[in-house]
N, C-alpha and C positions, 0 to 999 in steps of 0.2 A: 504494500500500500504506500503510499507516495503523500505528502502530508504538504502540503500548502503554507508557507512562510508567511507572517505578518510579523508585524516591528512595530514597535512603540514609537513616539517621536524620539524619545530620549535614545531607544536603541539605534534610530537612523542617525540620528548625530552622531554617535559614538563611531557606527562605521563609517559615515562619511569621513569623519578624522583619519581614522585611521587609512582607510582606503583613496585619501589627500594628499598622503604625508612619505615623500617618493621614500623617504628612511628607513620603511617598512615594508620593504618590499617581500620578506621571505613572511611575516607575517600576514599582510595582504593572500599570498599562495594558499596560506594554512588556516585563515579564513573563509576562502571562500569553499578549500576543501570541506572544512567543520560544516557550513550549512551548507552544501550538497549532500552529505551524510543524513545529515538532522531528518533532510524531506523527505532523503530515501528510507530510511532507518535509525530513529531517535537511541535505538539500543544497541549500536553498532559498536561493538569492542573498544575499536579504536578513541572513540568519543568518550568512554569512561562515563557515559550518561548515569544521574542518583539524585534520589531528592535531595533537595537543600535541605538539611535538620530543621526543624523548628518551624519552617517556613508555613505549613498546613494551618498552624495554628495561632501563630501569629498574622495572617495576611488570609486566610480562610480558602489561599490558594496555594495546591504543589505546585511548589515550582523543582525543576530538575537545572541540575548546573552539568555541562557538556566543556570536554578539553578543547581547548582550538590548540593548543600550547602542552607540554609536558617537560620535567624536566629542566625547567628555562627563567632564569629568575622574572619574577614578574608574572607568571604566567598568565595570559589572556583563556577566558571562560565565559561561556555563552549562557543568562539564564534566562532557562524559559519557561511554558508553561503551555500544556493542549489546554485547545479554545472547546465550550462544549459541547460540541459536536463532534470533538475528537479526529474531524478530519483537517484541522490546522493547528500549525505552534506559534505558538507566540512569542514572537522575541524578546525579553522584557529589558535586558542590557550585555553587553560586550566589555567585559569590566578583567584587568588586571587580577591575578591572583596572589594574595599578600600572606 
């Protein structure tokens, strides 16, 4: 099943930054690779996809966080959430991992 991307505003900004910013160019790659994965396959090994702790109950929505980055100080992570009808995700940010 194939899953339909939507973005937040804030997550559009986030990637247009980065997908701006020619200094990123290996990150820019591993980006767009992470949400081609997302739409084909949210559970795809490689993405390391898992809810965010706490997030269900705090926010009364799972959100799941997905690797764009591994390894890599900084690491960049995509979090998101299925919209309810389960056949789109939702992007909700493109945020460094600390």
């Amino acid at each position: 099943m194939t899953f339909k991307l939507q973005m937040t505003s804030e997550a559009k900004l986030q990637l247009q930054k980065i997908m701006t910013d020619s200094s990123k160019i290996g990150l820019q790659k591993q980006l767009k690779k992470c949400l081609r994965l997302l739409s084909s396959n949210p559970r795809h090994p490689g993405l390391n996809s898992h809810p965010l702790v706490g997030s269900e109950e705090s926010t009364g929505l799972k959100i799941w966080t997905s690797y764009v980055q591994n390894k890599t100080p900084s690491a960049h992570r995509v979090l998101w959430c299925y919209s309810n009808t389960k056949k789109e995700i939702i992007i909700l940010q493109v945020i460094p991992h600390y």
